[in-house]
Residue, then its C-alpha position, 0 to 999 in steps of 0.5 A: x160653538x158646541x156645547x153640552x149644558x148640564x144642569x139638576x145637581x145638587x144635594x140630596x138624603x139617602x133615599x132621595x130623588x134628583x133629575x139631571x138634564x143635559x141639552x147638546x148644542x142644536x149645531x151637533x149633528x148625527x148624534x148616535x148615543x147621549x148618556x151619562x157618565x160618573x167620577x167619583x174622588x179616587x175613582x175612574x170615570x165610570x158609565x151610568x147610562x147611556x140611550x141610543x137615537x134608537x131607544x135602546x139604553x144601557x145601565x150600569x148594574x149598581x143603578x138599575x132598577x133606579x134611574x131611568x135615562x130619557x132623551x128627545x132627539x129632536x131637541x137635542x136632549x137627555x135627562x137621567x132620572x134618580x130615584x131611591x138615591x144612595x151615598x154610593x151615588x156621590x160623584x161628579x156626572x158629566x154629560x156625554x154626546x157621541x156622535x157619528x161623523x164621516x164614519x168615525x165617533x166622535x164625543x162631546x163632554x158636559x163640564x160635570x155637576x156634583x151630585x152628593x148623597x148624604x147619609 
């Protein structure tokens, strides 16, 4: 039974700081890249950040320079840093594992925790 066990949200002032962590399953194999995603009310579902097994890590331009994705491969987690925190930032994040299983990608989702940035 895979599954993404997300955990850090909650409510926080504009200015504040919240850490997301998110633990995949040890059964999933092959992980390629561990991130997170976001989805605010009337929005879609956009990328914050994504890291690759390799380190390599991406941002999405309205967070960088604030948060800061982290991973321990060995251990089949990832964690997403939030600092200088801004209403903007109110949204439900899901946590997303992609993995690379006989050549094709194939992705895992957390359930989402509501981050909320009040003003």
């Amino acid at each position: 039974q895979v599954q993404l066990v997300e955990s850090g949200g909650g409510l926080v002032q504009a200015g504040g700081s919240l850490r997301l962590s998110c633990a995949a399953s040890r059964s999933i194999f092959n992980i390629n890249r561990m991130g997170w995603y976001r989805q605010a009310p009337g929005k879609q579902r956009e990328l914050v950040a994504t890291i690759t097994s390799g380190g390599i890590t991406n941002y999405a331009d309205s967070v960088k320079g604030r948060f800061t994705i982290s991973r321990d491969n060995a251990k089949n987690t990832v964690d997403l840093q939030m600092n200088s925190l801004k209403p903007e930032d109110t949204a439900i994040y899901y946590c997303n594992v992609r993995t690379l299983v006989v050549g094709v990608f194939v992705d895992y989702w957390g359930q989402g925790t509501q981050v909320t940035v009040s003003s």
